[in-house]
C-alpha positions, 0 to 999 in steps of 0.5 A, spaced: 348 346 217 343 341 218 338 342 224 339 337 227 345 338 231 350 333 236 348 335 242 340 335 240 342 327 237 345 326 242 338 326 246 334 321 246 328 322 242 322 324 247 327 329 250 328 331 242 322 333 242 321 336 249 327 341 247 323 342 241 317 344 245 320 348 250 326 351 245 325 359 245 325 359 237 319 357 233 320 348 231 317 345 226 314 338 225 312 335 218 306 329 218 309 323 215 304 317 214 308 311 214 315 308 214 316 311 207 314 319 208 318 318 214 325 317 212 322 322 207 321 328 212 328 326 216 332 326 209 329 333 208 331 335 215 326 337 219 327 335 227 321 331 227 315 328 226 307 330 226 304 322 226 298 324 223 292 321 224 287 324 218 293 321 214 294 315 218 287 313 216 287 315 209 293 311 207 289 305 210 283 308 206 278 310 211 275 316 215 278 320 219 273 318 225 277 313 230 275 307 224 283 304 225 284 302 231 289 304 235 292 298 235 293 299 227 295 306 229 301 304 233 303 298 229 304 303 224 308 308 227 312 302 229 314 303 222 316 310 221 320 309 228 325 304 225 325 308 218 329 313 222 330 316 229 328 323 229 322 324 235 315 323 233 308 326 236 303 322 234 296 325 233 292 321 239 285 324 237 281 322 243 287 318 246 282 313 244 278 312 249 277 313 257 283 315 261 284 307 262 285 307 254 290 312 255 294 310 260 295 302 255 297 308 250 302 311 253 306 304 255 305 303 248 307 308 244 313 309 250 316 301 248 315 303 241 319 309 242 315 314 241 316 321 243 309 324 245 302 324 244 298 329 242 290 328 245 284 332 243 278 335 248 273 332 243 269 326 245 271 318 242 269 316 237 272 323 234 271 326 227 275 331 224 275 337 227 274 340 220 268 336 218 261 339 222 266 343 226 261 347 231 256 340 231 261 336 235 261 336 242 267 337 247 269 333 252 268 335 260 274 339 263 274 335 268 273 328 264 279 331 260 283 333 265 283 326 269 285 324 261 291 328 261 293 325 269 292 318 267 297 319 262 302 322 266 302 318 272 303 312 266 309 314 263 317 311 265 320 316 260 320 323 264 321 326 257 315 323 254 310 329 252 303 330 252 299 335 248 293 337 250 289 340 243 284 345 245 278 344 240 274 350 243 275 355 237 274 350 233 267 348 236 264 356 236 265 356 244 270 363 243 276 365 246 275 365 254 272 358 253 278 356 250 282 360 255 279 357 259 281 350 257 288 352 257 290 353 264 286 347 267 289 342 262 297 346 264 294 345 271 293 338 268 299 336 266 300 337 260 307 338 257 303 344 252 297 346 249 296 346 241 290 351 240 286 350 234 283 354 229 278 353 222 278 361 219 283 362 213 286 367 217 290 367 224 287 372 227 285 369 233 290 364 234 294 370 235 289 373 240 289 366 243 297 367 243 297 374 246 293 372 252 296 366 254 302 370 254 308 364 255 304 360 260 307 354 258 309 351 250 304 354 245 303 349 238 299 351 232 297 347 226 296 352 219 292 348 215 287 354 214 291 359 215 296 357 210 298 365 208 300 368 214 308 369 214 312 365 219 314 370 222 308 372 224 308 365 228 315 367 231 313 374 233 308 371 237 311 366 241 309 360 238 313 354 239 312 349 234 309 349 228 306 343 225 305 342 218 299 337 219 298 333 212 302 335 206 306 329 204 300 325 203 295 330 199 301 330 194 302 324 193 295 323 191 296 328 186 301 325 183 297 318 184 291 320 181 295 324 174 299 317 174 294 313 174 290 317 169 295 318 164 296 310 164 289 309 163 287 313 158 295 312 154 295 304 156 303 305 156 308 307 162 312 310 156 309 317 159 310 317 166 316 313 167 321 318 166 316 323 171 316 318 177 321 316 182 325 311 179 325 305 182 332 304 185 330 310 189 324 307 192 330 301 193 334 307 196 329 310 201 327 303 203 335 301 206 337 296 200 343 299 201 345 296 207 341 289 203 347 289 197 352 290 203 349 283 206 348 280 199 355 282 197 358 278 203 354 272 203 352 271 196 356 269 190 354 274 185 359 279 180 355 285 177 358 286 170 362 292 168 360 298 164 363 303 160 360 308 155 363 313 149 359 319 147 361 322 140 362 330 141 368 333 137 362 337 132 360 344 133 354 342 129 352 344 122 346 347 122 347 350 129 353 356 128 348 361 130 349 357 137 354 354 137 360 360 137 362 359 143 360 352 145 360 345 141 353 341 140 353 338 146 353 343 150 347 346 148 342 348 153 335 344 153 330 345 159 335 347 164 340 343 162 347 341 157 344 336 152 350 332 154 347 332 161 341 328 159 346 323 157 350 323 162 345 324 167 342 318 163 346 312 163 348 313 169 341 312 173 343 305 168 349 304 172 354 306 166 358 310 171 366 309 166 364 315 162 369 318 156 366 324 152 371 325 146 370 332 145 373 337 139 370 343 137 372 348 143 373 342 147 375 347 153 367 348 154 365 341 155 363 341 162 368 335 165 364 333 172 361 325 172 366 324 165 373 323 162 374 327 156 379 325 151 379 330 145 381 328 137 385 334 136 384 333 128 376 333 129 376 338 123 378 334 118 376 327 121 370 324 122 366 318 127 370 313 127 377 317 128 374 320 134 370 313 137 379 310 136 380 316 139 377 315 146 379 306 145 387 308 145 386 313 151 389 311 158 385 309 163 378 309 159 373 304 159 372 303 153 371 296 150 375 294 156 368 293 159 361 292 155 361 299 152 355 303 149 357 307 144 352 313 143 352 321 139 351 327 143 345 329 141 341 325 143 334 326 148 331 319 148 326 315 154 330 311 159 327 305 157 330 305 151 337 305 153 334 300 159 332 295 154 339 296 150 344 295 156 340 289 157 341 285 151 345 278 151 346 280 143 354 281 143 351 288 138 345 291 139 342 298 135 336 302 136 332 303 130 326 308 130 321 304 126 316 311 124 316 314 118 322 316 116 322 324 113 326 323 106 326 330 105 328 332 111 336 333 108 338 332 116 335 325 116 340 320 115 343 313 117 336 309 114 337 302 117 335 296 113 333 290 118 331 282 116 324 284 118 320 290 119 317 293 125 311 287 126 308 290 132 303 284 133 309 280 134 313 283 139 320 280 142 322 277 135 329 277 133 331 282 127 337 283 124 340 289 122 344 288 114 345 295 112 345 303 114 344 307 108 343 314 106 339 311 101 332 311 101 331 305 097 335 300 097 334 294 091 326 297 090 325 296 097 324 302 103 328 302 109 324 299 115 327 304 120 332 310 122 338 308 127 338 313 132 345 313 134 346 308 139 349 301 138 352 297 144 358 291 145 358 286 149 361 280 151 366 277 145 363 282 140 368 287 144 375 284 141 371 282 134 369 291 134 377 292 135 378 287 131 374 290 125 376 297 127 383 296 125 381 293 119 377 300 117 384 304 119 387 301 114 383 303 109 385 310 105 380 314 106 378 311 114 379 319 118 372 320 113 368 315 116 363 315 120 360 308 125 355 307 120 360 305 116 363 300 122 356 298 122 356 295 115 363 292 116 361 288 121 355 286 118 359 284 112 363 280 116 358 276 118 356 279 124 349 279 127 347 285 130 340 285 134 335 291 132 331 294 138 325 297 134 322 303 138 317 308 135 318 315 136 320 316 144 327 320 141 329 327 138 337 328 135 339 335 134 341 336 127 338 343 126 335 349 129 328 346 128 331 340 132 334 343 138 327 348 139 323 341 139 328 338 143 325 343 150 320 340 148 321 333 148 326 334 154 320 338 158 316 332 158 321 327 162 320 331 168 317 329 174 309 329 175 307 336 178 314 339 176 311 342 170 305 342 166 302 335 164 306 334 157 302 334 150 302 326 148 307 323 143 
């Protein structure tokens, strides 16, 4: 169940977040930043939000020492309030100032709807509490206690929280002078008491909470002390636990492998497939809600698109995995290889998918897809299945724009991005590395109008013939095809059209889309080549699908995994 229950959202956010403060289990709160990280803290379901003030000011890129004003704090957390609406506790420091300062932030932060603030007993301008710790003086009670007064008698809401944070075990003045502390500033005013502590291990903020004794809600943030078990806190009757700053330092990890691996590769190719996709961060920012706008006031058609996946063999080359599965359904880094496919083509908005399936079709897993079976898979080849999935009800093949596409394929998301996006009526993808002729796994050798001139990238090529030759008329092949080919707009009829003629011929249950391929060249077809170099695997062999966990492990997201090897 999601933590955040009705009767809780029926709650404004500051009376959230006191509820939280108050409750009588152990609450969480996780930093967020900016607008971004702070739907990103309500999709994960927490309750609430810790505004903090380290990572607010290192997503400006300043120090953590009152360097962005709090005019720049409190616009920020404008952001992260109308990114979502759970109740968020900013991270105060000093309240910025004398009492005067706190009374103008308070009104502030209340007309941006925010649910508390938490302030420190340290003197302005601050510096993290973790930086020269036992240097940094504290602030005078009495100053301190006006501080938090000054606060109280400002706010409108009666739910809005302040946090006093006691700095004393921070500083090296003890546990009595953090006591001490305490009290005065509950005596204060203060909605609760956030005690704070540098040491690796809990043992004085659970002395501090022994002592204290439930004299009013206790909040604690475990940085330092990371490895005590939760349940420690609950036994000791804390109220809420901050999480202070996770979001933002992993995700300068990944920033910093990111842009390392760009610099030193100068390609994208190896980290696309290992970052958020763009359609996410659309998603994350509401585009949602804009394409419903779009959709109402401007006149725009998005173009339909289908896809046929190839999977009636068991695999030659694979019966010792195969016994009680066909080929696509093998499992690579975690996953069916025909769920990289799938998974693939929808994240390019191919969601009519049709698997034609054969060899015990029984075990192809059916979620996201229709599944057609050629019932003569044994004695018939490519072409009889592909016609298989075309005549079948309700499929989408070549109704729509249709991409045709073998089950035993593993490639980078560009690749499929790039075919999709073609305005050529037929498109391929051929490999233009070097082809291993004595592999006799290796076929379906493409002969091209030019070969792959890398210098002159964006030129049209043609396609004019695949073969299992190695040499044709003297001449290399300029490539493989790997096993995709894409119809579109007039070139869906002509497809159906050359595929009727090929079923008139005897031997049609023996050919393969090759042959289709070469059918329609002679026909006068012009079928554009998309050249990639690499960026792809087939499983043919057992050799082939121990590689494909490779490649497949490579295509995770940056800090999942160790960094892949380059390619």
């Amino acid at each position: 169940m999601n933590a955040r229950e009705p009767a809780f959202l029926s709650l404004s956010r500051s009376a959230q977040l006191r509820q939280m403060l108050q409750s009588d289990r152990t609450e969480f709160l996780m930093e967020a930043h900016n607008g971004l990280s702070a739907r990103i803290v309500r999709e994960a379901g927490f309750k609430g939000i810790w505004a903090s003030g380290l990572t607010i000011s290192a997503q400006f890129g300043v120090r953590d020492n009152n360097e962005a004003s709090w005019t720049q704090v409190v616009d920020t957390l404008e952001f992260m309030a109308d990114a979502g609406d759970l109740p968020i506790l900013l991270d105060g420091d000093t309240g910025y100032g004398n009492f005067n300062n706190m009374r103008r932030l308070v009104r502030k932060l209340e007309q941006r709807g925010i649910a508390g603030v938490c302030i420190e007993d340290k003197q302005f301008p601050k510096t993290n509490s973790f930086i020269g710790s036992e240097r940094q003086p504290l602030a005078e009670i009495d100053e301190f206690c006006g501080k938090i007064k000054a606060g109280k008698d400002s706010q409108n809401d009666e739910h809005f929280s302040i946090v006093a944070r006691v700095e004393a075990l921070i500083a090296g003045w003890g546990m009595e002078e953090a006591l001490r502390r305490a009290e005065a500033y509950r005596n204060a005013g203060a909605d609760a008491i956030l005690i704070h502590s540098k040491l690796s291990k809990a043992d004085e903020i659970l002395a501090f909470a022994k002592e204290w004794a439930g004299r009013a809600p206790l909040v604690i943030v475990p940085t330092k002390y990371y490895s005590t078990p939760t349940e420690a806190f609950r036994m000791a009757g804390i109220s809420v636990v901050i999480w202070a700053n996770h979001l933002l330092r992993s995700a300068a990890s990944s920033m910093q492998a990111v842009a390392k691996e760009i610099f030193e590769t100068e390609t994208l190719v190896n980290v696309e497939d290992r970052i958020a996709p763009v359609d996410e961060i659309f998603r994350l920012q509401d585009a949602d809600e804009y394409s419903a706008a779009e959709n109402l006031y401007l006149s725009t058609s998005r173009v339909a698109k289908s896809a046929v996946i190839l999977a009636a063999s068991r695999g030659s080359g694979l019966e010792a995995v195969t016994e009680d599965r066909p080929k696509v359904m093998l499992p690579v880094a975690g996953k069916p290889l025909l769920r990289w496919l799938v998974d693939g083509f929808k994240k390019q908005g191919i969601n009519d998918i049709t698997v034609v399936g054969g060899y015990r079709a029984d075990a192809i897993d059916t979620a996201g897809i229709k599944l057609v079976v050629n019932q003569r898979h044994a004695e018939t080849g490519e072409l009889a299945s592909l016609a298989c999935a075309i005549d079948a009800p309700g499929a989408g093949a070549l109704r729509v724009d249709t991409l045709i596409s073998y089950g035993d394929l593993l490639f980078r998301s560009y690749i499929l991005r790039d075919l999709v996006e073609s305005d050529a009526d037929f498109s391929v993808v051929v490999d233009s590395s070097a082809a291993d002729a004595a592999n006799p796994s290796v076929r379906d050798f493409a002969y091209c109008s030019a070969a792959d001139a890398r210098e002159l990238f964006g030129q049209e090529v043609l396609l004019r013939r695949i073969s299992s030759d190695t040499s044709l008329d003297g001449r290399a092949p300029d490539g493989r095809w790997i096993g995709l080919l894409n119809v579109r707009g007039g070139g869906r009829a002509r497809l159906r059209k050359t595929l009727e003629t090929l079923r008139a011929r005897p031997d049609f249950e023996r050919l393969d889309v090759p042959a289709l391929l070469d059918a329609l060249v002679e026909a006068g077809e012009r079928i554009a080549v998309q050249y990639v170099h690499g960026h792809w695997r087939g499983v043919n062999d057992l050799e082939d699908f121990r590689r494909a966990g490779d490649f497949a492990h490579a295509q995770v997201p940056i800090g999942g995994l160790d960094q892949p090897e380059s390619r």
